[in-house]
Wavefront OBJ file of the C-alpha trace (Angstrom):
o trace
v 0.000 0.000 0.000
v 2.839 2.684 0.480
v 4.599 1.644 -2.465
v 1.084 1.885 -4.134
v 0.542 5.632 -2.358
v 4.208 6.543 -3.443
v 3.564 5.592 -7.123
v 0.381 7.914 -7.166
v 1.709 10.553 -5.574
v 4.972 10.425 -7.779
v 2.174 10.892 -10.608
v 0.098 13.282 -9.446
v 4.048 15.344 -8.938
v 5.217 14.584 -12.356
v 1.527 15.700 -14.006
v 1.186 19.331 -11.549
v 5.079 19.908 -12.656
v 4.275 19.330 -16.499
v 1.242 21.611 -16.600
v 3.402 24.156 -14.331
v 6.295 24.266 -16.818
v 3.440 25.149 -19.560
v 2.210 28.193 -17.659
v 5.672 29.745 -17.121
v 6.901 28.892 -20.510
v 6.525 32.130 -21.860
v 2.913 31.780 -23.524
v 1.588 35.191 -22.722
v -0.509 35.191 -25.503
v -2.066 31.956 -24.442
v -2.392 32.617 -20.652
v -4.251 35.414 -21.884
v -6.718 33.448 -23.953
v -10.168 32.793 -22.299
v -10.458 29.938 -23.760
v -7.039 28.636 -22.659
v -7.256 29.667 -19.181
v -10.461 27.966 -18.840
v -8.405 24.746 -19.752
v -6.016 25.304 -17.387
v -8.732 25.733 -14.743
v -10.317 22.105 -15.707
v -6.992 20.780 -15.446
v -6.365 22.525 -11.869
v -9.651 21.167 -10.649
v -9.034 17.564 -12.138
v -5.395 17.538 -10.188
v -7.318 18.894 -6.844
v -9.880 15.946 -7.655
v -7.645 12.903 -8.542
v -5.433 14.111 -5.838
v -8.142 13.574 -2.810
v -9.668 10.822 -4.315
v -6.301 9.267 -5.098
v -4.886 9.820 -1.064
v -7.624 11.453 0.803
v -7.598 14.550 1.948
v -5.676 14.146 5.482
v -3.100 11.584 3.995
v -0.010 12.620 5.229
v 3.155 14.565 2.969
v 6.357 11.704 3.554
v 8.265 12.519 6.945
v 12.352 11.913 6.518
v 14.831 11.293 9.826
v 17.487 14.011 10.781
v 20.007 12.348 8.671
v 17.964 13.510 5.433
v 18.147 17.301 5.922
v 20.019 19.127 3.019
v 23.047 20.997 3.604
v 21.370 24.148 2.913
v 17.704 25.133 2.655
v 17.776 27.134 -1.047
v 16.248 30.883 -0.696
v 14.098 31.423 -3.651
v 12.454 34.313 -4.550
v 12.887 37.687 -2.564
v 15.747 37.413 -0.025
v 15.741 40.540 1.404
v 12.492 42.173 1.158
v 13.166 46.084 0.812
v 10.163 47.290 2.297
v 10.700 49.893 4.923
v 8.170 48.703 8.011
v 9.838 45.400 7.294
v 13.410 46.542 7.686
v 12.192 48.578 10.837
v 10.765 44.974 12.196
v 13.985 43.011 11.116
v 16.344 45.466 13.444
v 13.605 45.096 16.074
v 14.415 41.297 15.693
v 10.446 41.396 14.830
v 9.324 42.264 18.569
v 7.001 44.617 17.362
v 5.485 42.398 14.042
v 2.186 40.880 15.152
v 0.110 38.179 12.633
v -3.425 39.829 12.122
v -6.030 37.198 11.402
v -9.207 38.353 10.783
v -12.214 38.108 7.873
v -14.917 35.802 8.515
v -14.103 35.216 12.047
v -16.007 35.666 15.510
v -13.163 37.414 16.711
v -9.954 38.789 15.087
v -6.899 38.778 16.845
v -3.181 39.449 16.162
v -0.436 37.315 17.604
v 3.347 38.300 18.690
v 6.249 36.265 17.408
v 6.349 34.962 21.002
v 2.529 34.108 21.660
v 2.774 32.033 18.459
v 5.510 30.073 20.246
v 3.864 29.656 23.359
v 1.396 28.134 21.045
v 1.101 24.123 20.744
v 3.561 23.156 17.872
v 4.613 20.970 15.388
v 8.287 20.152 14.078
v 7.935 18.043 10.812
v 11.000 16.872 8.730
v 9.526 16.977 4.572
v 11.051 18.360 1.231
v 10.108 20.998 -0.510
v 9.772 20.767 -4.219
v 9.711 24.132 -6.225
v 8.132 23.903 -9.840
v 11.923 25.377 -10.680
v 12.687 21.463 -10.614
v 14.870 21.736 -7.323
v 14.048 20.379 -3.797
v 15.383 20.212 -0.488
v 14.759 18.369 2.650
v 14.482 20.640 6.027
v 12.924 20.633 9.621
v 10.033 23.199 9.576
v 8.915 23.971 13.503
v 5.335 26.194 13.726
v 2.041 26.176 14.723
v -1.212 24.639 13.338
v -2.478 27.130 10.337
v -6.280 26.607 11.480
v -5.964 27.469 15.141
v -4.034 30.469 15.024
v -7.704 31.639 12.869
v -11.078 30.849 14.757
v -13.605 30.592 12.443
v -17.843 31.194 12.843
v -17.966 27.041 13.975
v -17.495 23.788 12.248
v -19.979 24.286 10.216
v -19.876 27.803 9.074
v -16.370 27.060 8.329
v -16.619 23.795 6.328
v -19.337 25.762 3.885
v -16.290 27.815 3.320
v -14.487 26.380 0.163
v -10.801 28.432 0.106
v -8.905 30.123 2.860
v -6.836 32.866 1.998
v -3.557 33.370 3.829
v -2.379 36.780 2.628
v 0.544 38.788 3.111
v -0.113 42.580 3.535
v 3.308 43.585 3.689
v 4.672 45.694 0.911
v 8.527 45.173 -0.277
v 10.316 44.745 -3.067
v 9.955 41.716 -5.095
v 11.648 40.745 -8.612
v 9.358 37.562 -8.697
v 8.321 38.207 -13.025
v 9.599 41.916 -12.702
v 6.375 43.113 -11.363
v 6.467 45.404 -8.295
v 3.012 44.582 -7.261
v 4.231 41.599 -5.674
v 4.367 43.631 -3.344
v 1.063 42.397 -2.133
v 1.627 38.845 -2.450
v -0.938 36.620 -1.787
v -1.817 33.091 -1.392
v -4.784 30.984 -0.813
v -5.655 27.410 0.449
v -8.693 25.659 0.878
v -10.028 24.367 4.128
v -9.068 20.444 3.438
v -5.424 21.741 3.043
v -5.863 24.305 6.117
v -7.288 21.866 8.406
v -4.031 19.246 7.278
v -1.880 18.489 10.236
v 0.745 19.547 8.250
v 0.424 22.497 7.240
v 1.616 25.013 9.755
v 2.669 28.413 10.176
v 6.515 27.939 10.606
v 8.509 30.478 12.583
v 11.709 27.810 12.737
v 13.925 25.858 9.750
v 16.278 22.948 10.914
v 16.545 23.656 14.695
v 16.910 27.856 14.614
v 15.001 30.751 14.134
v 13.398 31.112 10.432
v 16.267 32.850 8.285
v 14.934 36.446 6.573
v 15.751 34.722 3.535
v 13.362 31.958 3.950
v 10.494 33.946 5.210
v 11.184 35.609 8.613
v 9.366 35.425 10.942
v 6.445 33.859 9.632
v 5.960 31.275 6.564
v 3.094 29.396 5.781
v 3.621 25.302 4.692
v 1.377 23.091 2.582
v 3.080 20.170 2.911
v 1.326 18.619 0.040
v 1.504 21.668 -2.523
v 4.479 23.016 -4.677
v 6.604 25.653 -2.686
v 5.144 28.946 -4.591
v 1.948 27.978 -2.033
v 4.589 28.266 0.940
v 3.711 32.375 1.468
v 7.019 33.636 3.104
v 6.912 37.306 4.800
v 3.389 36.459 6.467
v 1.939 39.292 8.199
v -2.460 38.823 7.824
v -3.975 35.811 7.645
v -7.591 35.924 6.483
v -10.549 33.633 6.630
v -12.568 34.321 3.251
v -15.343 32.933 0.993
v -14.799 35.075 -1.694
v -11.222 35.245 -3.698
v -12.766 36.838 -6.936
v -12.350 40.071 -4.937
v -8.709 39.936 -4.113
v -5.974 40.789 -7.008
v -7.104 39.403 -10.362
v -9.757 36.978 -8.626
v -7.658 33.878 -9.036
v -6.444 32.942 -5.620
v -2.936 33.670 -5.556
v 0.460 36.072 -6.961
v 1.046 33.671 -9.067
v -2.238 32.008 -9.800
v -2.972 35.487 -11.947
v -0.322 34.741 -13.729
v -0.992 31.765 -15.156
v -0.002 29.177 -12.539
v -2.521 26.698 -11.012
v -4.369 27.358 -7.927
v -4.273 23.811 -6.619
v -0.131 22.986 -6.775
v -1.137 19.476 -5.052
v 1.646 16.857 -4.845
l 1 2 3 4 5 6 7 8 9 10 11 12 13 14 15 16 17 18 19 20 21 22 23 24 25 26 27 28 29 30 31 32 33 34 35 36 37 38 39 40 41 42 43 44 45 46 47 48 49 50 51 52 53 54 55 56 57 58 59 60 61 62 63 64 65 66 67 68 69 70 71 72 73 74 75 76 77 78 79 80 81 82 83 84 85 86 87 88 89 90 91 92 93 94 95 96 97 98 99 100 101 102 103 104 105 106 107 108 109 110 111 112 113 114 115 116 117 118 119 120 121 122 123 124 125 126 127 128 129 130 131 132 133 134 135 136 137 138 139 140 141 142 143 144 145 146 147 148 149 150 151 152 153 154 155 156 157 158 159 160 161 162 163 164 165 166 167 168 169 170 171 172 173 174 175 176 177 178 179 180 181 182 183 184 185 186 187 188 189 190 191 192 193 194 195 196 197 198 199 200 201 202 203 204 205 206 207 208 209 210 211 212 213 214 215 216 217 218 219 220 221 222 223 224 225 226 227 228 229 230 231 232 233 234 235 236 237 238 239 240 241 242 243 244 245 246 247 248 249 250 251 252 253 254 255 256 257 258 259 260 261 262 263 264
């Protein structure tokens, strides 16, 4: 059965990777086809589909031992983030940056760096695969991505069908040239947000998260591709509606082409 589940899932990899390398090949003039984007979207919601009906939707990402870890955890993306509040934070050593969840909650809060680590955590050891074609193995330590946002009750919350988690913090970003990464943005959906694994990590391999892997705060979906893994996380909102927020398709990248549902 775990050879069977490793097969599958080592499909489902090879099949999200292939129709990733299509969107960032440099077809703008496809991506910006109706018709072609509406093909994409089938083939994002046949992946999600396959994918949970394939593993179920609380199957667990593979866990490695210590001995696994890479060398060195690759930063990819923004490194430095040139945004003033968040240089002001980073010489603070972030004791002023606070997590604001709100949206469709009963209450909204905001956490401290160090509330979220009196918080009950999780330290999971699991590789990250980029759609780049490069991964890494590291030890992620954080806190459950569903607690840390209270939500109207069970059942208000499981009518809900996506989650956003968004970063509000503007900086510098050379992710496709475009400065309005600036207001990055990513979304899940409540299967993935409820996952055991999928945390809000404020430590890599045994220290404090690096500023060039997200510092202080990155978001992990274990089971998704690593442009899901939001670094720089400063808001985390509880939403129904995504057509509202950038281009309406979920994510940074997501209006660019990619697909919404990077499942692995």
């Amino acid at each position: 059965m775990a050879r069977l589940k490793s097969s599958r899932r080592r499909f489902l990899q090879d099949s999200v990777l292939s129709l990733g390398a299509l969107a960032v090949s440099g077809c703008d003039r496809l991506s910006g086809s109706p018709s072609f984007r509406r093909l994409l979207d089938s083939a994002d919601a046949l992946t999600m589909r396959g994918q949970r009906l394939l593993i179920g939707g609380q199957a667990l990402a593979r866990e490695f031992t210590a001995a696994d870890i890479s060398p060195a955890f690759r930063a990819n993306g923004t490194s430095m983030p040139a945004d003033e509040a968040y240089q002001r934070l980073l010489q603070d050593r972030f004791a002023d940056w606070r997590l604001q969840v709100d949206g469709e909650v009963e209450r909204p809060a905001s956490y401290s760096l160090a509330e979220l680590q009196r918080l009950p955590s999780r330290t999971q050891i699991t590789r990250h695969d980029c759609v780049e074609g490069w991964s890494a193995i590291a030890r992620w330590q954080g806190v459950p991505a569903v607690p840390a946002a209270p939500g109207r009750g069970a059942q208000a919350r499981g009518a809900l069908r996506r989650v956003p988690l968004r970063r509000h913090l503007r900086r510098h970003a050379h992710k496709g040239g475009d400065e309005r990464a600036g207001r990055y943005y990513e979304s899940i959906d409540l299967i993935d947000a409820f996952h055991p694994q999928t945390i809000l990590a404020y430590s890599l391999n045994g220290g404090p998260l690096p500023v060039e892997n997200g510092a202080p705060l990155r978001l992990r979906v274990e089971r998704q591709l690593g442009y899901k893994q939001a670094k720089y996380l400063m808001r985390v909102e509880i939403t129904s509606r995504l057509d509202l927020i950038g281009e309406g398709r979920g994510g940074f990248w997501e209006d660019r082409g990619y697909e919404w549902y990077a499942g692995i």
